[in-house]
C-alpha positions as CSV (number, residue, x, y, z in Angstrom):
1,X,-30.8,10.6,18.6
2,X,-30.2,11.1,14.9
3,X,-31.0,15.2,13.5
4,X,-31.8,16.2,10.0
5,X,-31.6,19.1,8.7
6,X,-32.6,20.0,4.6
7,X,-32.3,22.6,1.5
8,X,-34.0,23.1,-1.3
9,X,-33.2,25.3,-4.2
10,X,-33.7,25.2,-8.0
11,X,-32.6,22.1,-9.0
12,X,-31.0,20.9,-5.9
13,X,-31.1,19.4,-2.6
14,X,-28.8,19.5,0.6
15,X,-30.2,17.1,3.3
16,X,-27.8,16.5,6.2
17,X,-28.0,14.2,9.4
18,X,-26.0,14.3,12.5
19,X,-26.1,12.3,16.1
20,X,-24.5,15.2,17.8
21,X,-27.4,16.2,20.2
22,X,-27.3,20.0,18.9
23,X,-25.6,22.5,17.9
24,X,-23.5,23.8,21.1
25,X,-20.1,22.8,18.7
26,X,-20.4,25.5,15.7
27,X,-21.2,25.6,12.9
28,X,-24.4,23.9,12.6
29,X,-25.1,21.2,9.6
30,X,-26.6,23.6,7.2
31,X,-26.3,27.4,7.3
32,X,-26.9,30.4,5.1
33,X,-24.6,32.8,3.4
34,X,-25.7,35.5,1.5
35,X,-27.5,33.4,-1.6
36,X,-25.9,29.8,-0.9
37,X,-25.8,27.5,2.2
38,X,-23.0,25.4,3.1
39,X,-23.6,21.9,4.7
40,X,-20.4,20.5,6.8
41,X,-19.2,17.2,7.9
42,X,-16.6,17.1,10.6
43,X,-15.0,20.0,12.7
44,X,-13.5,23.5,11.8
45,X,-10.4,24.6,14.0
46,X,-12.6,28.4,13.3
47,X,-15.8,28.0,13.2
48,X,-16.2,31.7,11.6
49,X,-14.2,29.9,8.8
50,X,-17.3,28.2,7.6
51,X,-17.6,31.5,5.2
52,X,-14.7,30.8,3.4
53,X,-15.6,27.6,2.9
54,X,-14.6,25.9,0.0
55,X,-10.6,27.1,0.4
56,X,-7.6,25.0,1.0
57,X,-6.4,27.2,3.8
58,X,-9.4,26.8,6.1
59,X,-8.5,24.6,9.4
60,X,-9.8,21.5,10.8
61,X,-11.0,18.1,10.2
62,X,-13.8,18.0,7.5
63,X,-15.2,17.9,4.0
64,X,-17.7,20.8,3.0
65,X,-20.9,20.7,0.7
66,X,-22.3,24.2,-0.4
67,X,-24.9,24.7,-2.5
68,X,-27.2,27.4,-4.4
69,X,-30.2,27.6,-7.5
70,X,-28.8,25.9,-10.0
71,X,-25.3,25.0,-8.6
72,X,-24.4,22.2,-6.2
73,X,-20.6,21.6,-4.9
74,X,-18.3,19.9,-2.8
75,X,-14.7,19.8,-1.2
76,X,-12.4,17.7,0.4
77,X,-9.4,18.6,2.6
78,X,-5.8,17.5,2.2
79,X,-6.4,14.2,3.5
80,X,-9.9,13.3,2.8
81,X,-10.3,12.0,6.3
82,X,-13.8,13.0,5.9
83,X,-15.0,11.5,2.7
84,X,-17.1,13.0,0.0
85,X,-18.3,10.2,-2.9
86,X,-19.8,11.0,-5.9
87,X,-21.9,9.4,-9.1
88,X,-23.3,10.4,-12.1
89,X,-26.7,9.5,-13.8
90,X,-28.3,10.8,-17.2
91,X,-31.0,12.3,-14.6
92,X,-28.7,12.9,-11.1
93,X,-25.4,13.6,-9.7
94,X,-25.3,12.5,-6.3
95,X,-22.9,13.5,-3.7
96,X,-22.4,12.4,-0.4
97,X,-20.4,11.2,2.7
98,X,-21.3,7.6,3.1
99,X,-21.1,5.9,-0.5
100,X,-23.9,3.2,-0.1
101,X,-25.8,6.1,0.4
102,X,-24.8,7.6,-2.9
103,X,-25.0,4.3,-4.7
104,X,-28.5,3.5,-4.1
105,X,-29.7,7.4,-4.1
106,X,-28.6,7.1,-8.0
107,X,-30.1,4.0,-8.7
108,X,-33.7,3.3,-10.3
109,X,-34.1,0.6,-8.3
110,X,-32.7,-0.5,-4.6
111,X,-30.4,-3.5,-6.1
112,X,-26.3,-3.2,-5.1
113,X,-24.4,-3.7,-7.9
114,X,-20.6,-4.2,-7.0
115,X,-17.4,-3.2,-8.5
116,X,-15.7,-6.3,-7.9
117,X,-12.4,-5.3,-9.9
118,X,-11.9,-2.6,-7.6
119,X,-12.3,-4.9,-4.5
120,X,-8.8,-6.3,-5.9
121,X,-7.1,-4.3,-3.1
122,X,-9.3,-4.6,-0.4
123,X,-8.0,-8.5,-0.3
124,X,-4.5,-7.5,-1.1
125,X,-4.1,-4.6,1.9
126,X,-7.7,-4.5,3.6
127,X,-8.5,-1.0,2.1
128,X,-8.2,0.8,-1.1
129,X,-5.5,2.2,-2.8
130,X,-7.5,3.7,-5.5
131,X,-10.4,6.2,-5.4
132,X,-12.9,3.5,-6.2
133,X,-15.5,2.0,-4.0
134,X,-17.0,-1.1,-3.7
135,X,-20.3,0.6,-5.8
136,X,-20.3,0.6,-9.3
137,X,-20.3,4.1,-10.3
138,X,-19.5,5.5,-7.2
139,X,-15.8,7.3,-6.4
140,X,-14.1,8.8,-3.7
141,X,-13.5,12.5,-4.8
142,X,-9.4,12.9,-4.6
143,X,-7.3,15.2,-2.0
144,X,-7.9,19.1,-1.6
145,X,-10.2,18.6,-4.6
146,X,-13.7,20.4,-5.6
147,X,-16.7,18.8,-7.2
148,X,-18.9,21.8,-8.8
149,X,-22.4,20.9,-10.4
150,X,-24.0,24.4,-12.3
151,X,-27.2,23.5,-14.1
152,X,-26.5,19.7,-14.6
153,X,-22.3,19.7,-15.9
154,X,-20.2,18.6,-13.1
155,X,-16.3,19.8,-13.1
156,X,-14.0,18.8,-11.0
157,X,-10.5,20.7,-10.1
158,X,-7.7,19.3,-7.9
159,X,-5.0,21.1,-6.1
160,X,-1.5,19.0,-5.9
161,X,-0.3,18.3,-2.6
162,X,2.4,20.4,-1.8
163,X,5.8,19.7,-2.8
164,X,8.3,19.9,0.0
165,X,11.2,22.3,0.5
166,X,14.9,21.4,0.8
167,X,15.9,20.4,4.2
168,X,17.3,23.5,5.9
169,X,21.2,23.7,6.7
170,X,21.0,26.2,9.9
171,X,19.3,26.7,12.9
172,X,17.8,29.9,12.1
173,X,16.2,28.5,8.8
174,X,14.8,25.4,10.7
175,X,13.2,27.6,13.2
176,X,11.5,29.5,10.8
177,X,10.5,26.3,8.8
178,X,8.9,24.8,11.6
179,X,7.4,27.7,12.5
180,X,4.2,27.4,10.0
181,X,3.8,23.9,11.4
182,X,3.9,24.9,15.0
183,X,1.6,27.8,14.0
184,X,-1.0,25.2,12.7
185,X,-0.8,22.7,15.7
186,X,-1.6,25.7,18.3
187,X,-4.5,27.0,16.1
188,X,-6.0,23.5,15.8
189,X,-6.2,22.9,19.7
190,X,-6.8,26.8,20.6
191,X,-10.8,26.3,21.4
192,X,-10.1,24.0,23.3
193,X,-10.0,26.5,25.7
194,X,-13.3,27.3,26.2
195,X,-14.8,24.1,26.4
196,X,-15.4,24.4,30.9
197,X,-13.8,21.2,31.3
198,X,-10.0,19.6,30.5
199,X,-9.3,17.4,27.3
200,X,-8.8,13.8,28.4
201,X,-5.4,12.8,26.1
202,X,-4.0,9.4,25.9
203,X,-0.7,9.9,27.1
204,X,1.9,6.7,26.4
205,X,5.9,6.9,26.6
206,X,5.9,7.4,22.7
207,X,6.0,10.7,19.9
208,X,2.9,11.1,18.7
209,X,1.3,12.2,22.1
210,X,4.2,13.4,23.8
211,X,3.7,16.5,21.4
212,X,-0.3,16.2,22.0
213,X,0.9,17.1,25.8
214,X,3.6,19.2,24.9
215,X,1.0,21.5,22.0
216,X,-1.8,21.5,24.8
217,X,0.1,22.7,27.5
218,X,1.9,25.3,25.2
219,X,-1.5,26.9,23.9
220,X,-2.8,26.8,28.2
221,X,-5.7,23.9,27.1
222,X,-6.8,22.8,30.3
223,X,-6.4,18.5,30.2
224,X,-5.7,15.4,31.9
225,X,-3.7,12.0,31.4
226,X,-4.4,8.5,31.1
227,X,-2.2,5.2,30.7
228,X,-3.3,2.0,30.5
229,X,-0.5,-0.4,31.5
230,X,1.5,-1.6,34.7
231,X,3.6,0.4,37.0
232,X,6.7,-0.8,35.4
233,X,5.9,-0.4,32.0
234,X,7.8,2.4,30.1
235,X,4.8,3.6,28.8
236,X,3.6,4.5,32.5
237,X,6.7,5.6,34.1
238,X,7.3,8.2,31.2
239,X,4.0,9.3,30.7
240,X,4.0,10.0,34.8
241,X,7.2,11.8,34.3
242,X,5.6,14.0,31.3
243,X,2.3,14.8,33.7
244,X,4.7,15.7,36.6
245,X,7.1,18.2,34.6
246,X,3.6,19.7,32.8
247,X,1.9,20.0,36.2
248,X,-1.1,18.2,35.2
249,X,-3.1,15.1,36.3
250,X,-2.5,11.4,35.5
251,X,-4.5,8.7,35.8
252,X,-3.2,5.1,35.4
253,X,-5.5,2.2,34.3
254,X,-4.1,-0.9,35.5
255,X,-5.3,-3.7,33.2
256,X,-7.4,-6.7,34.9
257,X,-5.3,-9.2,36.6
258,X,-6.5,-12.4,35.5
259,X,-5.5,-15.9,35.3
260,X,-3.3,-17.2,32.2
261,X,-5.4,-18.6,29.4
262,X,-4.9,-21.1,27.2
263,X,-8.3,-20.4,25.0
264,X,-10.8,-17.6,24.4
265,X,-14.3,-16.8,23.2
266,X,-14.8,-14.5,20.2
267,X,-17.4,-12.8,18.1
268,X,-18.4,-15.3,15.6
269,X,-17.0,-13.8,12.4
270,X,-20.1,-13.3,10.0
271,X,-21.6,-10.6,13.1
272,X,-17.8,-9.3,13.0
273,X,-18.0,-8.8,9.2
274,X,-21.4,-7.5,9.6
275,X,-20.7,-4.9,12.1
276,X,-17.6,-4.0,9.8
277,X,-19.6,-3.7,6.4
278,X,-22.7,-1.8,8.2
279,X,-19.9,0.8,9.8
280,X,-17.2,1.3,7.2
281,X,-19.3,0.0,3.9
282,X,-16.8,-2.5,2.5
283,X,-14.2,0.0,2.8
284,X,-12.3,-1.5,5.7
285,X,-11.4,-5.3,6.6
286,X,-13.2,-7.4,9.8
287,X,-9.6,-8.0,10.6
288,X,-9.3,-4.7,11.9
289,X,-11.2,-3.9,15.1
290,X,-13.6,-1.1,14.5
291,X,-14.8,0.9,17.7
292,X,-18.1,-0.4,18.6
293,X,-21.3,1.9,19.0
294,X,-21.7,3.9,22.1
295,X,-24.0,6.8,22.7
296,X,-22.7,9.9,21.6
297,X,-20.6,11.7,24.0
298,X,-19.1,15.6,23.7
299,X,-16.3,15.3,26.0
300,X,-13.2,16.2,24.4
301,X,-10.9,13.7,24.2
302,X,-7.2,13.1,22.3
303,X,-5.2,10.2,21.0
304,X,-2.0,10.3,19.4
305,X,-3.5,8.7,15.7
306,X,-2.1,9.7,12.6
307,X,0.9,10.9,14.1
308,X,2.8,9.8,11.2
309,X,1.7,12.7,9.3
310,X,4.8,14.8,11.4
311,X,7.5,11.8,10.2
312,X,7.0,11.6,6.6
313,X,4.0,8.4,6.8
314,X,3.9,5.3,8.2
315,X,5.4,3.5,4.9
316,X,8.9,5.7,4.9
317,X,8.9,4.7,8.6
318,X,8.5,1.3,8.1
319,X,11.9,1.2,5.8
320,X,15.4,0.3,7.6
321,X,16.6,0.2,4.1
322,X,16.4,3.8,2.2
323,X,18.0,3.4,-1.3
324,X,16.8,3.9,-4.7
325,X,16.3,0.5,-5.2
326,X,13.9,-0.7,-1.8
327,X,12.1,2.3,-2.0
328,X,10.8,1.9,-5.2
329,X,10.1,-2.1,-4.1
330,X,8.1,-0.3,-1.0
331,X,5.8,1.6,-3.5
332,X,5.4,-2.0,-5.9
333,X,4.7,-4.2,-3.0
334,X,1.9,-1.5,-1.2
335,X,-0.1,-1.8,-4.6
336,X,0.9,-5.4,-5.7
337,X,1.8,-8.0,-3.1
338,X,0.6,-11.5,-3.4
339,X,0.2,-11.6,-7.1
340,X,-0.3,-15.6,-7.5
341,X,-3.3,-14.8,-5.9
342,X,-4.9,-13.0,-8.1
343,X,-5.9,-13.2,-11.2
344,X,-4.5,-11.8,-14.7
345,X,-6.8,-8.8,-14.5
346,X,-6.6,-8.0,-11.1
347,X,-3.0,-7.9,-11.6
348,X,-2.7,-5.5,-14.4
349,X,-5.8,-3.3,-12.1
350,X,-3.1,-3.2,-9.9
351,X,0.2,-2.3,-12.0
352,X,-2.5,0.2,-13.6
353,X,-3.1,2.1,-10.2
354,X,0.5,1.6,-9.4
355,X,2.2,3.1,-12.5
356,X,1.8,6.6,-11.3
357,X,3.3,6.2,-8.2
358,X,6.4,4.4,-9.5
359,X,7.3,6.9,-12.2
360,X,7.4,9.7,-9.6
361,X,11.3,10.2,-9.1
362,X,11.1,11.0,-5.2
363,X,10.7,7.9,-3.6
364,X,10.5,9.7,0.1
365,X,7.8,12.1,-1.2
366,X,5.9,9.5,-2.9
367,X,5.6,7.0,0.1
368,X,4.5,10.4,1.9
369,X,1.9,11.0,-0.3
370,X,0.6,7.5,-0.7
371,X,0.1,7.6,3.3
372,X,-1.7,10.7,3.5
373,X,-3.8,9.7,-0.2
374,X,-4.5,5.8,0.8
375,X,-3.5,5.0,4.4
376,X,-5.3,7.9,6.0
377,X,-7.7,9.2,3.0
378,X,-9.1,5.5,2.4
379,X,-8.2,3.1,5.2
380,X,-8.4,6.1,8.3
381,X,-11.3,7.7,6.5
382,X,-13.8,4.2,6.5
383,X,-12.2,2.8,9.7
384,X,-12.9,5.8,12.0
385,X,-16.8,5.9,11.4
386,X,-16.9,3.2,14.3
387,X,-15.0,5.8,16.5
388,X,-17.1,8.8,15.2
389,X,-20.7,7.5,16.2
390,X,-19.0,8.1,19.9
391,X,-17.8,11.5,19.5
392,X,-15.9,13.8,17.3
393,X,-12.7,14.3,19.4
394,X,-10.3,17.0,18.0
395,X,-7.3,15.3,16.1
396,X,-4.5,18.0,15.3
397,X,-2.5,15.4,13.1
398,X,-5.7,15.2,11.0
399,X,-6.3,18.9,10.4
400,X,-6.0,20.5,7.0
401,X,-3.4,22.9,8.1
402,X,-1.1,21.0,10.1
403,X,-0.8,18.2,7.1
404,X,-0.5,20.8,4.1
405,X,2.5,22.1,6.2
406,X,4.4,19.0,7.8
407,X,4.0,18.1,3.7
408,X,6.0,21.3,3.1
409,X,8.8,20.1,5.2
410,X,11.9,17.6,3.5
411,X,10.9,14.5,3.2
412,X,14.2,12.9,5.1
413,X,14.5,15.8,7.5
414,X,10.8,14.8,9.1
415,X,11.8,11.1,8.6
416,X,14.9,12.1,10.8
417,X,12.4,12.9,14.1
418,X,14.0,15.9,14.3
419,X,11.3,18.0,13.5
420,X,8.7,16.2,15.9
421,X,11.5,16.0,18.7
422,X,12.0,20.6,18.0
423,X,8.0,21.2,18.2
424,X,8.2,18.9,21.5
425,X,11.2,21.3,23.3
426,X,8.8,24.2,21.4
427,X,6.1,23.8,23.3
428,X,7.4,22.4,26.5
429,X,11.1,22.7,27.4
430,X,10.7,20.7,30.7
431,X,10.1,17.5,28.7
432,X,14.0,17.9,27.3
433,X,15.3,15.5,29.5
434,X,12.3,12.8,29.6
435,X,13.5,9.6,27.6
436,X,11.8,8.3,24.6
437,X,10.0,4.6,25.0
438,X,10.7,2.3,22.1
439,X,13.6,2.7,19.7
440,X,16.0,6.0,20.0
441,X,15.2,8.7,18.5
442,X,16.1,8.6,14.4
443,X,18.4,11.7,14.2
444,X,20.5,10.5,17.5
445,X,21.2,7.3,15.5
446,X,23.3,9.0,12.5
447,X,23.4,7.7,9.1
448,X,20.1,5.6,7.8
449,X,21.2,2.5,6.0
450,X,22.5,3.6,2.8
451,X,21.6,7.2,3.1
452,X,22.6,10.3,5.0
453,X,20.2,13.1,6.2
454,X,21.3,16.0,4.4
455,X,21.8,18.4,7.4
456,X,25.1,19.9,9.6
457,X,25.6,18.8,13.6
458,X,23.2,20.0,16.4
459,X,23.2,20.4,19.9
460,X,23.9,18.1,22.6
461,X,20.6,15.6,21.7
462,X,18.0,13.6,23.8
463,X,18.6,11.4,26.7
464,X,18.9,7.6,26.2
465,X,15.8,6.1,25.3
466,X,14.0,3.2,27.3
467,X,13.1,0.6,25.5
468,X,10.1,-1.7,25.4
469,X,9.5,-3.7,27.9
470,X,8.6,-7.5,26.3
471,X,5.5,-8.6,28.6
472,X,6.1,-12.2,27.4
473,X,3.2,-14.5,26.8
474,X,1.3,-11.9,24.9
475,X,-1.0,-13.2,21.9
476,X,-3.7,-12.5,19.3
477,X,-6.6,-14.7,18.5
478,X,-6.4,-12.6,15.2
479,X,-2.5,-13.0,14.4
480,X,-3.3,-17.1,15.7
481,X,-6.8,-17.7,14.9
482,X,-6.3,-21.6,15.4
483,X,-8.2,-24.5,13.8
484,X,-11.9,-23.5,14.7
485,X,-12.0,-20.0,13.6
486,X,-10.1,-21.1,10.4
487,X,-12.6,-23.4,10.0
488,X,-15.4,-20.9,9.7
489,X,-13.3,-18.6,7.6
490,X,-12.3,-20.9,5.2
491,X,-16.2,-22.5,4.3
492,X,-16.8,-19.0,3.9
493,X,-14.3,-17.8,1.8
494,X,-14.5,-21.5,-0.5
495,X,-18.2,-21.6,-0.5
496,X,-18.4,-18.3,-2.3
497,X,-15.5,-18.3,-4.7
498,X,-17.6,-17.9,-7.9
499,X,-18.1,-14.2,-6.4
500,X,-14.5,-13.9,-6.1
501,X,-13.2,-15.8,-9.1
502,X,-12.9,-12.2,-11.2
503,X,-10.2,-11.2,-8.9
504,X,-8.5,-14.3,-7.2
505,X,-7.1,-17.8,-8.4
506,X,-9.3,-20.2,-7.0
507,X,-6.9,-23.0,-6.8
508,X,-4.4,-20.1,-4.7
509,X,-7.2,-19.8,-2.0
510,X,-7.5,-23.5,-1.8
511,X,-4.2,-23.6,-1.2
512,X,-3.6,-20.4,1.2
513,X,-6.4,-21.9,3.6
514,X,-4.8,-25.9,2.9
515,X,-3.6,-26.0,6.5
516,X,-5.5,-26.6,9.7
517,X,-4.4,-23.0,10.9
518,X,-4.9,-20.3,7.7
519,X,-0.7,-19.3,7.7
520,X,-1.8,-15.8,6.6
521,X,-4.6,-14.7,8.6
522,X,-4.8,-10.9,7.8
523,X,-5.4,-11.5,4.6
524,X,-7.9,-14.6,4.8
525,X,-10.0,-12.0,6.8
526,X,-9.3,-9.8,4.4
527,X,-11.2,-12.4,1.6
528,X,-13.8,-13.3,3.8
529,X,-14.6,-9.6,4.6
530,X,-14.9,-9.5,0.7
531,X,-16.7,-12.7,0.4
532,X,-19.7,-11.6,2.7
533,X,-20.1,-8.2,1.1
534,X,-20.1,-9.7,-2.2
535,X,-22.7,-12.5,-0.9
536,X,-25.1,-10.2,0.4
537,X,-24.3,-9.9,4.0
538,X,-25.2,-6.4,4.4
539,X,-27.5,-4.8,4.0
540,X,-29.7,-7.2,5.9
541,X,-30.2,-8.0,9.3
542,X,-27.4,-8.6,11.7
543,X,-26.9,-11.9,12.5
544,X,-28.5,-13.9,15.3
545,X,-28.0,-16.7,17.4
546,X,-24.1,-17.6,15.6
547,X,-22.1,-18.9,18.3
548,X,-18.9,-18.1,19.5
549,X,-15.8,-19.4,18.8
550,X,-13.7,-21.1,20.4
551,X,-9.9,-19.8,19.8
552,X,-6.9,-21.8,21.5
553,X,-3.4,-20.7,22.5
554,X,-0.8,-22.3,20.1
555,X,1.4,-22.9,22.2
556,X,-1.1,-23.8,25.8
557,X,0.6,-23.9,29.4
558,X,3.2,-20.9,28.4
């Protein structure tokens, strides 16, 4: 069931459309204050916040429109998880949360017209490292910024992400600097409360939800765990131990015993692509799985996603190496890997959108902020639609508090996993002596290659950790997509390289899909999600009848 709801002033128009069955979650799509209405997509932590709506300091998940005679505006939070897009005509300015939508709303007629420069980095990474869209015209407004429209001249202001403090050097100055994020977790889970029934979270061996189970049972949420795995995985054992100390229930979901195979059946890859480029609009690549549709449910439920956000971004944490000198080859590589496939113009697009980034003199902070600007603002924003049409569960690492003040905390210090592993003994002291699954923790490991954590010696620290158990015999039809589904990927991606040849060497994607088996499979679905969006794929009608493919085991009888 899809609601609308719609506002008309002088010179302006708020429509607003939601498949949440009504409006038991507040505040409602559209509502009045005093002489201007404010339209909101996503989730406040307050819903009496709405009023203060736009302001950085506001809590929760979302992007805000608001809007009065003459005047028409809109914000984004720190991360942009919920998108707001934007164009400009001689006649409109047109602002939305799905850019297709904005695209074709300013257009005279109902033809797509493609940026296909900006689709440089969609091949290169999947998503967008710029604020650009695959529509001509059409941006993604930037980070805890404001879009303001008053009688026809549109201004739009930014506020910097916050710059991080020093790492503190006692134990009295890291309480109180972790005290604002704490603060901002319990606030974000705090109506949970009231909701009559217990949040269903996640729960595996790891961080990122120990501390959902740790914040929940610290702000007395009601809720209740779930593992998939084996008995004997650490992901099960640890989680049972967690649910045991908290005094809550856990539920294991064993997975489906089934016989070894040596071949599988999947989706042909146009209705993949389709399904990606109807859900995420050419935002996201059909190498990711996007969550498929499901009627809309309200049950709260929690995840550990975007965790990162507490341990200074997924880039910092990929590095084993942080000096001066890899760092900086981190922030080149995220904006310009692969560059014999591309061409001389997509190229210097790329160096373009990198320079910024590179002449910023804190590496730490700038992979930080690339996470939170590109890897959660673009890639999270576009791939999470899938998951949305299901629900809107409550996600605390998202919320517009808790990220504007884990990005106020030293760079290396939340790198360290110090500060995640002091919120976790915060809010639940019993889970002191529960191992960690995976690697140990980063502070119990001393000195990172080539750079020391600028902070004195602590109390005793964690137990051992426990690490992952290697299932053996585990693989991907996506990581080894094997002769067929090459096949189909490649006449694709060869038959439409005239559409691609403004960004990528033709005789390079020859060459890249030369072998039987594509070597690089990430980024040949990366091509061929640009290929079919560029050919027309969608919008149109979903594909019918394709087959599915057949996708054998490289290495059968394992």
């Amino acid at each position: 069931m899809i609601r609308g709801q719609e506002w008309h002033g002088r010179g302006v128009s708020l429509f607003a459309w939601t498949n949440e069955p009504d409006d038991s979650r507040q505040p409602p799509l559209i509502s009045r204050h005093g002489d201007r209405v404010i339209g909101l997509n996503g989730h406040l932590a307050d819903p009496a916040d709405v009023a203060a709506l736009p302001d950085d300091s506001v809590g929760g998940c979302f992007s805000a429109w608001f809007a009065r005679d003459g005047e028409l505006g809109a914000s984004t939070a720190i991360n942009r998880v919920c998108p707001v897009f934007h164009a400009e005509t001689p006649e409109l300015h047109v602002v939305g949360s799905r850019a297709l939508l904005v695209h074709l709303a300013a257009r005279p007629d109902d033809r797509i017209e493609h940026d296909v420069l900006a689709l440089q980095s969609m091949v290169r990474q999947g998503f967008f490292l710029s604020d650009e869209t695959p529509y001509k015209g059409v941006s993604a407004l930037r980070p805890s910024s404001r879009l303001v429209v008053r009688d026809g001249v549109r201004a739009i202001t930014e506020t910097p992400l916050p710059e991080a403090a020093p790492a503190p050097t006692s134990a009295r100055h890291k309480r109180a600097a972790i005290g604002e994020l704490a603060d901002a977790l319990l606030a974000t889970v705090a109506p949970l409360r009231d909701l009559g029934e217990p949040v269903n979270l996640a729960l595996t061996g790891g961080r990122d939800t120990r501390i959902l189970a740790a914040l929940l049972h610290a702000a007395g949420v009601p809720f209740r765990t779930t593992t998939n795995g084996l008995d004997t995985h650490p992901d099960v054992i640890l989680a049972r131990m967690i649910a045991e100390r908290l005094g809550v229930e856990h539920t294991v979901i064993a997975p489906p015993q089934t016989a070894a195979k040596d071949a599988v059946l999947v989706e042909h890859p146009r209705s993949r692509a389709w399904e990606t480029l109807r859900t995420c609009e050419g935002m996201t690549s059909a190498y990711e799985s996007i969550v498929s549709y499901l009627p809309y449910s309200g049950k709260p439920t929690m995840s550990g996603q975007s965790g990162e956000t507490l341990r200074a971004g997924s880039l910092n944490l990929l590095q084993s190496d942080l000096s001066d000198k890899a760092l900086l080859r981190r922030i080149d590589t995220t904006f310009r890997k692969d560059a014999k496939l591309f061409t001389a113009e997509a190229n210097e697009h790329a160096r373009e959108l990198a320079e910024p980034w590179l002449a910023r003199p804190n590496r730490l902070e700038t992979l930080d902020h690339l996470y939170i600007w590109y890897k959660v603002g673009r890639w999270q924003a576009s791939a999470r639609a899938g998951s949305l049409r299901r629900g809107d569960p409550v996600r605390p690492f998202l919320d517009n508090r808790v990220v504007r003040a884990a990005l106020s905390l030293d760079q290396g210090w939340r790198l360290s996993e110090e500060v995640i592993y002091t919120l976790i003994l915060r809010f639940a002291p019993k889970l002191r002596d529960v191992p960690i699954e995976g690697k140990p923790w980063r502070f119990t490991e001393g000195a990172a290659p080539q750079r020391r954590f600028p902070w004195p010696g602590r109390r005793p620290g964690p137990p051992p950790h426990l690490p992952t158990t290697r299932t053996g015999g585990g693989w991907s039809w996506r990581t080894s997509p094997g002769p067929a589904l090459t096949d189909v990927l490649r006449e694709q991606v060869l038959g439409s390289l005239d559409a691609l040849a403004p960004i990528v060497e033709p005789d390079e994607v020859r060459a890249l899909f030369a072998d039987p088996v594509v070597r690089k499979p990430a980024q040949a679905w990366h091509l061929y999600t640009v290929s079919t969006l560029l050919t027309g794929l969608y919008p149109g009608k979903a594909p019918e009848d394709l087959p599915q493919i057949t996708v054998s085991r490289p290495d059968p009888g394992r």
